[in-house]
Structures are given as C-alpha cells and as structure tokens.
N, C-alpha and C positions, 0 to 999 in steps of 0.2 A: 246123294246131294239133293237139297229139297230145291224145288222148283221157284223161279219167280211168277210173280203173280200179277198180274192185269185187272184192275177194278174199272168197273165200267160202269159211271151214275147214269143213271136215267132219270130225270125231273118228271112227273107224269101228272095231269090234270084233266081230266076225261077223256080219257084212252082207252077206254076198252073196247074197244075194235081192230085197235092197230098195238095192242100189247101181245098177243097169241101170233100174229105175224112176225113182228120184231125178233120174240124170244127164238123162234123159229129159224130165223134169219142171221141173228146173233151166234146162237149156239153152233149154226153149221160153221163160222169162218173159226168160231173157239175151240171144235173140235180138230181141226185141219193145222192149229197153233200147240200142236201135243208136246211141245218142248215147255211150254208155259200152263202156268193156272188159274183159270180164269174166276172173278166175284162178279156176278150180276146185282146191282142194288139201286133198285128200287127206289123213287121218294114219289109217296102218295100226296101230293101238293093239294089235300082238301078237296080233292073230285068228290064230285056230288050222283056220278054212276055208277058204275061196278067193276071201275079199275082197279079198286082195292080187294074185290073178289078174284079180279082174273090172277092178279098179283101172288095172293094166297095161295091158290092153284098150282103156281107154277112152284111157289115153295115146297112143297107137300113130294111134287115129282124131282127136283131138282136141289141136291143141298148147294151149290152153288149160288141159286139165289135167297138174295136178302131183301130186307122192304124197312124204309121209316116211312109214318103213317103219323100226317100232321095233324095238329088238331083244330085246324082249318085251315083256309087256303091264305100263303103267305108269299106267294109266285115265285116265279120262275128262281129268280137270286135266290133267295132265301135256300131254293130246294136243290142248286149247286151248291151253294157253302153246308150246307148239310150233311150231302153225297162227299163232300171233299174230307169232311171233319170226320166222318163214320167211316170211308174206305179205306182199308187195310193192306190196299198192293202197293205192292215196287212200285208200280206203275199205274197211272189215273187215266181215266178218260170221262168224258162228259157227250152222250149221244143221246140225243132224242128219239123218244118213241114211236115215231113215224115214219122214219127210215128214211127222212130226208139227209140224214149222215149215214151215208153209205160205210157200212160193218166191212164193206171187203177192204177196207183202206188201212181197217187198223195193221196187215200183215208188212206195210210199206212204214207206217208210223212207227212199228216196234225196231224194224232195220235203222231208219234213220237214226234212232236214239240209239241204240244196240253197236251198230257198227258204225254210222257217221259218227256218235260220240254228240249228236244236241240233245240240250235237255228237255225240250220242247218240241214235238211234232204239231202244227196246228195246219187246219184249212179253212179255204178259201174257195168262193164259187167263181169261175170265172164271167160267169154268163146270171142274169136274171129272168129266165125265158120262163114263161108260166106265169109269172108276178104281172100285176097290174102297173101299167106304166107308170102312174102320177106315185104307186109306191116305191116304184127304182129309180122315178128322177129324186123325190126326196131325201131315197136311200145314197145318191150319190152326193146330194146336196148337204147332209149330213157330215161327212165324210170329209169332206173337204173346206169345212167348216170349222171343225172337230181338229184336225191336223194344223191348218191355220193360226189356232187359239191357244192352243195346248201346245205343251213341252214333251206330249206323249205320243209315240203313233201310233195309230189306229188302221188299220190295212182294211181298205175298202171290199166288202164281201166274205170279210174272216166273220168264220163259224164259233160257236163254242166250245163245239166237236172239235176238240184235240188233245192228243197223247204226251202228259207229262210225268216226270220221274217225281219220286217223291220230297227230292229239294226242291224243287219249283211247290208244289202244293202243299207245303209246309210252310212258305214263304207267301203264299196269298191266306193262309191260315191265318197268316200274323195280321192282317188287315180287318179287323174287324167291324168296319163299319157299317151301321145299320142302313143306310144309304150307298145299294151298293150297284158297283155298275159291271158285271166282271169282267169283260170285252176289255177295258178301260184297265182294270185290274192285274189280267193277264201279262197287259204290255208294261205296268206301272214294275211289278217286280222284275222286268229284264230277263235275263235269261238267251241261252242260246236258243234260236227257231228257226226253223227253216217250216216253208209252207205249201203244202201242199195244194194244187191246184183239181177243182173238175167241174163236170155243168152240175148243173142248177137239177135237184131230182123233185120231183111230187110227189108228193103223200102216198100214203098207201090207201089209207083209209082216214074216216073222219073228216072234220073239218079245222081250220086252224084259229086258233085260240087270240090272237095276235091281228087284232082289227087295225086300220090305219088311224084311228084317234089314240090306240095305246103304243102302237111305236111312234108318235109324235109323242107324247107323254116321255116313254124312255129315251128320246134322243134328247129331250132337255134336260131328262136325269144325268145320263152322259155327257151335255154342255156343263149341268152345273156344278159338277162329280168334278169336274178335271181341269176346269180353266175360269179363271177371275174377269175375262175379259170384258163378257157383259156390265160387269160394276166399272169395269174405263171405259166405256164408252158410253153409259148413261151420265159417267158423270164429264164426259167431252162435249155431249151434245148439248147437256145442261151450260157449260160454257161458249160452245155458237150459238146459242139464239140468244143468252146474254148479249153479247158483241152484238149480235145483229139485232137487238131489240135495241140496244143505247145507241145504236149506230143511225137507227130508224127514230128514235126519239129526235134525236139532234137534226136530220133532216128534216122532221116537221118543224121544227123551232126556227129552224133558219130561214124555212117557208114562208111561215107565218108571219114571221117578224119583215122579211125584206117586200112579199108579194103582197102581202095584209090578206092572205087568204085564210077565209076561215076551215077547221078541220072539217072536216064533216065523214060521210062512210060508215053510216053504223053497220051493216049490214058485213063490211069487212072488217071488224072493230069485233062482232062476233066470232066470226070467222077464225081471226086471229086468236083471241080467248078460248076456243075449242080446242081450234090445235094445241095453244101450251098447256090443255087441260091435259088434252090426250098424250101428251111427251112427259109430265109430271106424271102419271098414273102408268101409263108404261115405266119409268123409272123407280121407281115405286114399288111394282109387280114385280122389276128385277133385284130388285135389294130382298122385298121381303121371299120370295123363291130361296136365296141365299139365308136368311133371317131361318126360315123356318126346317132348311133343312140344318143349321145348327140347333133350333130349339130340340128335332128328332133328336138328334146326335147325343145330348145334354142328358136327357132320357135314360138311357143305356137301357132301354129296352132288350130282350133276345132275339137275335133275330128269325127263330123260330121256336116251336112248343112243340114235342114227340110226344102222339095220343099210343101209339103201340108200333112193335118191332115184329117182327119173327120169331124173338124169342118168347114172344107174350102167346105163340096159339099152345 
C-alpha cells in the first residue's frame, strides 16, 4: 500500500544560513513519521546569496527535496501560491526557513487531521516575547481591526505554518488573485481548523526580512484584500463636515446679520482649508489604494515566473 505523503513549502529569500539547520531539523521529525512520505520544496523567492546554492546541495544528497527558483523576487505570497500549485502531497504544509515554525508540531498536526477528522491543522503563537513592542501593539491593533471590518476571521497570532489536506489547497488554488493576502485566504475558503497553540520561537539564524514599514504595508494589503469599510467611512466623513460646514455657514450668517459683526479669523479660515484639504487627500488615498489594486487585477499578470526547477540540473 503506498504511503501518504506530506509536502512541506518552504518560501526562502536569503537564507542560507539557516537552510542547512532547518533541513537538519526538518528531516529528523520526517524520519521518526516512517508511516508517511515526506516532499521538501523549496521556493527560491529571487535571493540575491547562496540559498539557491545551499538548496541545490541538498538536492543532490536527498531525492526528497525539490526547489522552484524564481526569476526574481516576487515575496513571500507569491512563493506560497507557488509551493501550494507545485506540491504533490495528501497533505500541505507551509513552514519557514528559520524555524521559527517549530517541525516537531507537524507530528500533532498530522493526528488532528488523521484521527480528529479537520481539514486544517493551523498555529498560533500565544505570546509575542522577543518582538519589539510598538511591533505587537500594532500587531494586535491589526487584528482587531481586521475582525471589526471584515465578514472574515482572522485569529490574532495565526501563522502560515499550517497543515492542510489537499481539498483545502485546492480550494485556495482557486483564488487566484494577484493581490494576495494568504492569512486572509486561508480563513476566506472555510474549512474545518482547529488551532494549535505555542510561544513565540527566535530565529536560528540570519536576520529577519520583514521590517516594520513592510508589515505596515501588508496590514493594509490585508485591510484592503478583505473589507470595503474604508470607502464607508471616507464617504461618512465626507458627509459630517458637510453638516458641519452648512451648519457653520448658517451660524455665521445669523451672526452677522443680527450682531452686525464682521467675519474676520483668517488665520483659522486657513486652518479650516488645511484640514478639508487633508480629509479630501486622505479620501482620495483611500479610493485610489482600492482604484489601483483593481487596475493590478485587470492586468492578469502571473503571479510569478520559474527561472529553473530540479529537474533543470
């Protein structure tokens, strides 16, 4: 009877430091799972060091692993929808290369699915210990934001690290949007989950790729991925300072008229004009953010380009 099989993506962007530890690390919890067969694969997300070196390496000693090798860097999404379209198990997982997804979890993921019967094993960190604070209150600011606005939930501190059967990622296959959020994605096609909980781990090695201006960046892809909300309330606010600008009209008129006082305040006359500059251009900012991630969309760009596989050495 053949085996089922466990595909495990790895997204990688200058990693080679903490690719020969992983595989390391990896391989020992896949050999101790000897009822299953494991795929290692690889996605060279356009590193500009020798992750595509160390990668090759381990091809050569290992037929287990596999590699796509982009033909420049197209991040992090792109190099999950890749691993998901390219992997060939029963079963998916998605774990980074720096072990801050602890490999010994997949032996608890594959039960849950296996014998509880979910289709989805995912985690969550309980704890943000290690991270910079002004990035955890955002991270929680986020979150609850996100939940708020959206018809979708978003579990505060879920990973992308998680084990799903291959109706679940055959079902986010189908989403092919080139603006894409997969956090967002995950929860969009449903699915039975149960979620695993643990702390917060640190790197192995290297440094992390994910500055605080670019997950500000991806938290507004994720606002504006999943909810319209910003476009009603640019166009609410745009209706109170209406009212309150006809409101304030009418009070000077009736000033002027009964007290004979003349208008005068240039100085808040500015003031005033600033601000509804600054509330038009904000509004503005939020239409066109929506405007342009339709004009991407319109495109049908790929959402990425394979420079070479494994099977090219």
């Amino acid at each position: 009877m053949q085996k089922e099989k466990i595909s495990i993506v790895i997204p990688c962007y200058n990693e080679q430091e903490t690719i020969p530890i992983f595989y390391k690390e990896v391989t020992k919890i896949a050999d101790e799972m000897k009822d299953l067969d494991f795929e290692l694969l690889f996605i060279n997300d356009g590193s500009n060091d020798n992750t595509l070196n160390k990668i090759k390496e381990l091809v050569k000693i290992d037929t287990r692993v596999r590699f796509i090798s982009f033909s420049r860097n197209f991040g992090k999404e792109a190099a999950i929808y890749a691993g998901l379209e390219q992997a060939v198990g029963d079963y998916v997982t998605i774990m980074d290369a720096d072990l801050q997804d602890p490999p010994s979890m997949l032996k608890e993921m594959y039960q849950v699915l296996k014998i509880e019967k979910y289709d989805m094993a995912g985690t969550r960190r309980v704890t943000r210990k290690g991270e910079p604070p002004i990035r955890s209150f955002f991270a929680r600011c986020f979150y609850k934001i996100i939940n708020k606005t959206s018809n979708i939930e978003m579990i505060d501190g879920a990973r992308d690290y998680r084990l799903m059967t291959r109706q679940v990622v055959n079902a986010v296959l189908l989403l092919k949007e080139y603006n894409r959020y997969s956090k967002g994605l995950f929860s969009f096609v449903g699915f039975k989950t149960k979620w695993l909980e643990y702390e917060n781990v640190k790197r192995v090695a290297g440094e992390s790729k994910w500055s605080f201006w670019k997950l500000f960046l991806y938290a507004i892809e994720g606002i504006v991925a999943f909810t319209t909300v910003p476009l009603s309330i640019a166009a609410i606010l745009g209706l109170v300072i209406c009212i309150v600008s006809f409101i304030a009209i009418i009070f000077i008129i009736v000033k002027t008229i009964i007290f004979t006082d003349p208008v005068g305040g240039w100085p808040s006359l500015v003031c005033i004009l600033l601000f509804m500059s600054g509330i038009q251009l904000l509004c503005m900012g939020i239409i066109g953010k929506y405007l342009a991630k339709t004009y991407l969309e319109t495109k049908k760009r790929p959402i990425y380009i394979i420079k070479e596989t494994e099977k090219d050495l």
